[in-house]
N, C-alpha and C positions, 0 to 999 in steps of 0.2 A: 873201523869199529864204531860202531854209535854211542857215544857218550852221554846222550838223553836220560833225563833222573828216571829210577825205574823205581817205582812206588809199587810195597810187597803188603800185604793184607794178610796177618797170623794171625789164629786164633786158641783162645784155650777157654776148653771146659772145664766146669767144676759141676757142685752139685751141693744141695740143700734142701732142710727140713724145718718147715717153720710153720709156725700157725698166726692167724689175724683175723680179724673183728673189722666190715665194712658197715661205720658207723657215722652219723652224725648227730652231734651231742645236741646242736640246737634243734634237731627236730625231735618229735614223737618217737613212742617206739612203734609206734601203725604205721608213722610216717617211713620212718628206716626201715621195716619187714616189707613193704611197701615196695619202695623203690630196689633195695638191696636182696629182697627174699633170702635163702640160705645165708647167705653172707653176714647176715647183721644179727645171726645167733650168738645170744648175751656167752653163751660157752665157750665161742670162739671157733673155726674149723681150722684145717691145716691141708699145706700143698707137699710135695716131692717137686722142690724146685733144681731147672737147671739154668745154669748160667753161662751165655759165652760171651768172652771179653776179646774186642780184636782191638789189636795195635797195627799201626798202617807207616811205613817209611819205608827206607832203604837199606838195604843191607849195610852194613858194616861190613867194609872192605879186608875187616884184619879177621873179623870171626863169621861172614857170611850169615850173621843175625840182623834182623828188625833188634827184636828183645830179645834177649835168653831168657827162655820159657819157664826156666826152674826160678828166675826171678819173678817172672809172672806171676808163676801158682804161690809162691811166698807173700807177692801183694795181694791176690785177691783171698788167700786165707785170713793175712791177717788182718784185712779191712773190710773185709764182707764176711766170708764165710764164717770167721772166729765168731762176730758179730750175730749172726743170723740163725748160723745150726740150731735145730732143736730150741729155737726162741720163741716168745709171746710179741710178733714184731710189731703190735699195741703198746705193749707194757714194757717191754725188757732191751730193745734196740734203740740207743741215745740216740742215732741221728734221724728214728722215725718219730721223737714223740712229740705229740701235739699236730701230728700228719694226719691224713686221712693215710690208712694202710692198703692202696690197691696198690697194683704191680706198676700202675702208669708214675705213681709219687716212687714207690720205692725205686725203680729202674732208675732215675734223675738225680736220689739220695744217692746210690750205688756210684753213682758217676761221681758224685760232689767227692765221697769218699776215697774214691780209686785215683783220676785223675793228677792229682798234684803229686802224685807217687810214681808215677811213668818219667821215666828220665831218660830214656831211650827209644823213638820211635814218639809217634800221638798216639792218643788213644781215641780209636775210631767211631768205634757201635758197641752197643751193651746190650744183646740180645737174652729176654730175661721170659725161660719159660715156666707158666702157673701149673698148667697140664699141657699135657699132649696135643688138644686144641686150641687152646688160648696162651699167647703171648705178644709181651711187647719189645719193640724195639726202641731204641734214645741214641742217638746221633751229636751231643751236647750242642745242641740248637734253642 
């Protein structure tokens, strides 16, 4: 039998509703319509975000889990999603403020967030979609 470490890669989804303002306070508002267009409306717009969180290790020999999943979706509600739903992620998300609010800062906050709460397993990639075409990925590099 080969007893070589077998490294498993889970993943969970979730899902999210939030809006944000891509702005910068030291420039102009021509300057920010400018570079940001739609994005840096003073109203603010909003995404239909989805989120996948992979945790990467070995099974556990006694429960044949990385992580048990129902732990997962408890960490990522209560550190992101509680956080996020239906948020102003400008105004109303403590660990975005004083951030520039694109998905490249939020994906890295997300991580800052999530990470020290994995106890079982690493936490691998935080695969963070804005729409259907555009998304980012964070690897805590």
């Amino acid at each position: 039998m080969n007893n070589r470490k077998k490294t498993v890669y889970i993943t969970r989804k979730e899902h999210f509703n939030a809006a944000h303002r891509l702005y910068n306070p030291n420039w102009t508002d021509e300057q920010n319509e400018a570079f940001f267009g739609k994005c840096a409306n003073k109203h603010f717009h909003g995404h239909n975000f989805d989120i996948y969180v992979t945790v990467k290790g070995e099974a556990d020999p006694e429960t044949g889990m990385v992580i048990d999943l129902k732990k997962l979706k408890k960490l990522m509600h209560t550190y992101i999603i509680d956080k996020l739903d239906h948020q102003n992620i400008n105004e109303d998300v403590d660990f975005m403020k004083g951030k520039m609010a694109s998905i490249e800062n939020l994906v890295v906050e997300i991580w800052n967030q999530l990470e020290p709460h994995i106890d079982r397993g690493q936490l691998h990639c935080i695969k963070l979609y804005e729409t259907e075409r555009q998304f980012v990925e964070y690897y805590g590099e």
